[in-house]
DSSP file (Angstrom, degrees, kcal/mol; ACC not computed):
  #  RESIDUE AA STRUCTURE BP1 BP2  ACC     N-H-->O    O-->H-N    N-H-->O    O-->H-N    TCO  KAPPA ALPHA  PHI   PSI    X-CA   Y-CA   Z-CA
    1    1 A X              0   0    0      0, 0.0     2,-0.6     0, 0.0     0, 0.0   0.000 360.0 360.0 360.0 130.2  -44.9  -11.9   -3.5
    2    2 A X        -     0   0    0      0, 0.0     2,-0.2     0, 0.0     0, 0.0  -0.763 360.0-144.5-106.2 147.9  -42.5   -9.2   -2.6
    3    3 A X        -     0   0    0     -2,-0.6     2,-0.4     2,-0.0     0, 0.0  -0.682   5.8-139.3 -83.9 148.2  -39.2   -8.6   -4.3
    4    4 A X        -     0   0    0     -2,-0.2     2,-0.7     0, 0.0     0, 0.0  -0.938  12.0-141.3 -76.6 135.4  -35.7   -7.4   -2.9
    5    5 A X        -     0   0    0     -2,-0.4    -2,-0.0     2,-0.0     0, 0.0  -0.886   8.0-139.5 -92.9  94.3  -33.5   -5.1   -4.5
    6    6 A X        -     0   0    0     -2,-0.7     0, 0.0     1,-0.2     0, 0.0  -0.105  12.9-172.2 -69.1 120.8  -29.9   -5.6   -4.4
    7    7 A X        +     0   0    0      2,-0.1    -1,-0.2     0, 0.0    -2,-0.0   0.594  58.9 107.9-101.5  -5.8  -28.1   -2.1   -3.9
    8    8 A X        -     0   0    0      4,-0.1     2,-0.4     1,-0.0     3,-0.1  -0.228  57.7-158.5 -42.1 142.1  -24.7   -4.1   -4.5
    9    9 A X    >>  -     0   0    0      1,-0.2     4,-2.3     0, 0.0     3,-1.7  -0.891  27.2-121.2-107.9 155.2  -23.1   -3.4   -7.9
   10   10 A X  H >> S+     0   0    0     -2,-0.4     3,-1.5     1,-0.3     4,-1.2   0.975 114.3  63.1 -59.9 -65.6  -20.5   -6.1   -9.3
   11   11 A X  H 34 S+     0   0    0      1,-0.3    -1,-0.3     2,-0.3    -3,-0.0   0.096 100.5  44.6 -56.2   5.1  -18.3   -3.2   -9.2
   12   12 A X  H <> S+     0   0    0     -3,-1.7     4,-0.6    -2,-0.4     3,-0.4   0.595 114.2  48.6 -67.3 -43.3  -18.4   -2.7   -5.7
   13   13 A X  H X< S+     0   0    0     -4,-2.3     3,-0.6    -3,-1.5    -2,-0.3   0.745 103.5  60.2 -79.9 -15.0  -17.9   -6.4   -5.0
   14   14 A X  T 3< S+     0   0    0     -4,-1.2    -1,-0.3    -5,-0.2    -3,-0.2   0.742 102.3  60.9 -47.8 -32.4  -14.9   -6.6   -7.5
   15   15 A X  T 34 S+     0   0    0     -3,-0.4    -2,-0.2    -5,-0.3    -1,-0.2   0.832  88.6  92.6 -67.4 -27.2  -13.3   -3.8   -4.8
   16   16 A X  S << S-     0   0    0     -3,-0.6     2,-1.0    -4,-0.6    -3,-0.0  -0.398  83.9-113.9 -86.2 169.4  -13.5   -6.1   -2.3
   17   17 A X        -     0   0    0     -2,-0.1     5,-0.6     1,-0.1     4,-0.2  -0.517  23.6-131.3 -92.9  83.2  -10.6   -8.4   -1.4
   18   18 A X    >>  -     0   0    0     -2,-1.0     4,-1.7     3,-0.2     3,-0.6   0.476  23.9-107.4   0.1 153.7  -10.7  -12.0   -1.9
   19   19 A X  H >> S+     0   0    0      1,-0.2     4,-2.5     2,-0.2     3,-1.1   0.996 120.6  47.3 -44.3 -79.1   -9.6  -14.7    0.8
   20   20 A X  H 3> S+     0   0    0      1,-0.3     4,-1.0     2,-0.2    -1,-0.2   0.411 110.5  48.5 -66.3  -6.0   -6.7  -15.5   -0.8
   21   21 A X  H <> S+     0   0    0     -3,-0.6     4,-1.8    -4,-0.2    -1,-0.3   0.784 118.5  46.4 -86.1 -42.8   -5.2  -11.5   -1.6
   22   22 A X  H <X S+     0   0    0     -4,-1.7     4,-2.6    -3,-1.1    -2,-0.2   0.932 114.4  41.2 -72.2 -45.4   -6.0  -11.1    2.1
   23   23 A X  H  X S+     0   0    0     -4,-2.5     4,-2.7    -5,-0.2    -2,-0.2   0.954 123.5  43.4 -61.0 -78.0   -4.1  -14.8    3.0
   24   24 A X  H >< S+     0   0    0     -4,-1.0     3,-0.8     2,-0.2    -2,-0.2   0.763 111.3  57.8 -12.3 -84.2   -1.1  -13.4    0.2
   25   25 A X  H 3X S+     0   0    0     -4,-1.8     4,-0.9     1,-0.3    -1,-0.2   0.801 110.1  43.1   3.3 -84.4   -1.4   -9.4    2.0
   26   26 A X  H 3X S+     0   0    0     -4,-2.6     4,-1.8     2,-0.2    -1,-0.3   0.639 110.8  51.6 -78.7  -9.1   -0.4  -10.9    5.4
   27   27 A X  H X< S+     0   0    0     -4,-2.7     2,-2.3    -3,-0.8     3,-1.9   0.221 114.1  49.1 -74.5-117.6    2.6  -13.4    4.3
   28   28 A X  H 3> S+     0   0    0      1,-0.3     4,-1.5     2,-0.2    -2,-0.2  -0.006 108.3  50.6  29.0 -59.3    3.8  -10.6    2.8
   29   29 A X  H 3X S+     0   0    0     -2,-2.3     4,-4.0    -4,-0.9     5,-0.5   0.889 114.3  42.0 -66.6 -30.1    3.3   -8.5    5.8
   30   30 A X  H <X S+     0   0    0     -3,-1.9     4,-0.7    -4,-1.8    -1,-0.2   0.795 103.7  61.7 -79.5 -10.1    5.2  -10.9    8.2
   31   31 A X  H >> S+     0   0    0     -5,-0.3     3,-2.4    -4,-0.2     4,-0.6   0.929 109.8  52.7 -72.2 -86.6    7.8  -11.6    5.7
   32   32 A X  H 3< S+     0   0    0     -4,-1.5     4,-0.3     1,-0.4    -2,-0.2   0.564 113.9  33.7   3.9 -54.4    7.9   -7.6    6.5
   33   33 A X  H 3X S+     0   0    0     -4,-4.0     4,-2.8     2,-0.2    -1,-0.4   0.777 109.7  59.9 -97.0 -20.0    8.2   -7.5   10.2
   34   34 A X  H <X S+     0   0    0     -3,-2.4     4,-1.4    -4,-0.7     3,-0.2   0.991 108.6  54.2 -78.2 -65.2   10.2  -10.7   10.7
   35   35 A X  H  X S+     0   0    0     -4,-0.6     4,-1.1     1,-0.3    -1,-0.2   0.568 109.7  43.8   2.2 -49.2   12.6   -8.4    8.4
   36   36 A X  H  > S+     0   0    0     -4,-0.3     4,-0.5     2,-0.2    -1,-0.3   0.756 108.2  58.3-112.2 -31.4   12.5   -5.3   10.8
   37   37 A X  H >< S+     0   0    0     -4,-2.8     3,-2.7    -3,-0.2     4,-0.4   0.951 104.3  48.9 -36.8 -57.8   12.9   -7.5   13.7
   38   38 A X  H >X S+     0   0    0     -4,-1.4     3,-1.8     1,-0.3     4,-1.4   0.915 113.9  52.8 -45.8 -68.9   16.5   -9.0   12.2
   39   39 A X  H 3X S+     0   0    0     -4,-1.1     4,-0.8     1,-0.3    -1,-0.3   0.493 111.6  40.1 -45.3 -23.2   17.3   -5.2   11.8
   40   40 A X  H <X S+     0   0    0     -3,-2.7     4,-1.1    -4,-0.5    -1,-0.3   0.454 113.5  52.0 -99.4  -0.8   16.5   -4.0   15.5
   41   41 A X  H <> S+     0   0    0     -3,-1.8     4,-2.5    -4,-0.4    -2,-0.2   0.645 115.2  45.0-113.4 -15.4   18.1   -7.0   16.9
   42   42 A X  H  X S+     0   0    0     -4,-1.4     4,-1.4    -5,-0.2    -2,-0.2   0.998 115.8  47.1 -56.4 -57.7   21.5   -5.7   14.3
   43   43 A X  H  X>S+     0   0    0     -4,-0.8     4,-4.0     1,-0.2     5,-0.6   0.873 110.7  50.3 -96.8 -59.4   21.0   -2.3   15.5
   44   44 A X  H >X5S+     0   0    0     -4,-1.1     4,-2.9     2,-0.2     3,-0.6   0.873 114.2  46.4 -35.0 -82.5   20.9   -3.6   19.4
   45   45 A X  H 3X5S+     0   0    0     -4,-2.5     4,-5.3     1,-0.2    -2,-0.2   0.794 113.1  50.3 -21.7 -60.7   24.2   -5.8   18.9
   46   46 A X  H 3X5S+     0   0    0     -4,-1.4     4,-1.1     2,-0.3    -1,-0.2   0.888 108.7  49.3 -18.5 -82.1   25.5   -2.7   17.3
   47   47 A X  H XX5S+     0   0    0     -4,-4.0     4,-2.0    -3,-0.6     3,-0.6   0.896 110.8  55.3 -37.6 -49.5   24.4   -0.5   20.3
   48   48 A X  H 3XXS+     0   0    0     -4,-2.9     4,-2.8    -5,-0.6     5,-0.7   0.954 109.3  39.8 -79.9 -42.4   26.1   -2.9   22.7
   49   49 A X  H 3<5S+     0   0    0     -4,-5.3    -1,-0.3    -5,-0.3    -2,-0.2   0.894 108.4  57.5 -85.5   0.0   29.2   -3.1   21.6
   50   50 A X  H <<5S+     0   0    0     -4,-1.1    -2,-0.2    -3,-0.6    -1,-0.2   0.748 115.7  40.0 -58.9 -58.8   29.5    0.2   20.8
   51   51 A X  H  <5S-     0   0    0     -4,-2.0    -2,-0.2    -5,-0.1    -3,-0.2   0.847 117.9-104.4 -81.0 -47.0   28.7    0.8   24.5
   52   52 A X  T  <5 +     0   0    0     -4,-2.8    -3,-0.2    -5,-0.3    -4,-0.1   0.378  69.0 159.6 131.9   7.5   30.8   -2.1   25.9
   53   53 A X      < -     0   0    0     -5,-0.7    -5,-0.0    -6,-0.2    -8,-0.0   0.297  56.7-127.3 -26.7 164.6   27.6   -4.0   26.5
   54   54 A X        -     0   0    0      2,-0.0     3,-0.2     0, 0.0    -1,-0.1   0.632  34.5-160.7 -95.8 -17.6   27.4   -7.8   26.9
   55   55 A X        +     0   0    0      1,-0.2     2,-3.6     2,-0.1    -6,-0.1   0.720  17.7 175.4  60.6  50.6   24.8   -7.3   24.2
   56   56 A X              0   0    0      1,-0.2    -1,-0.2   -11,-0.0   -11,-0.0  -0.214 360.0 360.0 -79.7  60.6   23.0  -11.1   25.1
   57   57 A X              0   0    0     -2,-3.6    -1,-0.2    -3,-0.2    -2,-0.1   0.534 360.0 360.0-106.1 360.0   20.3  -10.3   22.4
């Protein structure tokens, strides 16, 4: 009967990231980008009138 040997250590698999920090991570990120959308779409308006634009953003 042959044996395997596990080169994992619990301290490597502690490194890795869990479902739910990964699920957590990406709200987080979109919270992020949704954020910097609202901010180019200021910074457009902005531009357009600025320029005399119709600015239909």
């Amino acid at each position: 009967m042959a044996f395997k040997i596990k080169t994992e250590s619990v301290k490597d698999k502690q490194k890795e990231k869990t479902r739910k920090q990964l699920q957590e991570e990406n709200e987080a990120l979109a919270a992020q980008v949704t954020d910097l959308q609202m901010a180019l779409c200021d910074v457009y308006e902005l531009a357009a009138a600025m320029t005399g634009g119709n600015g239909n953003g």
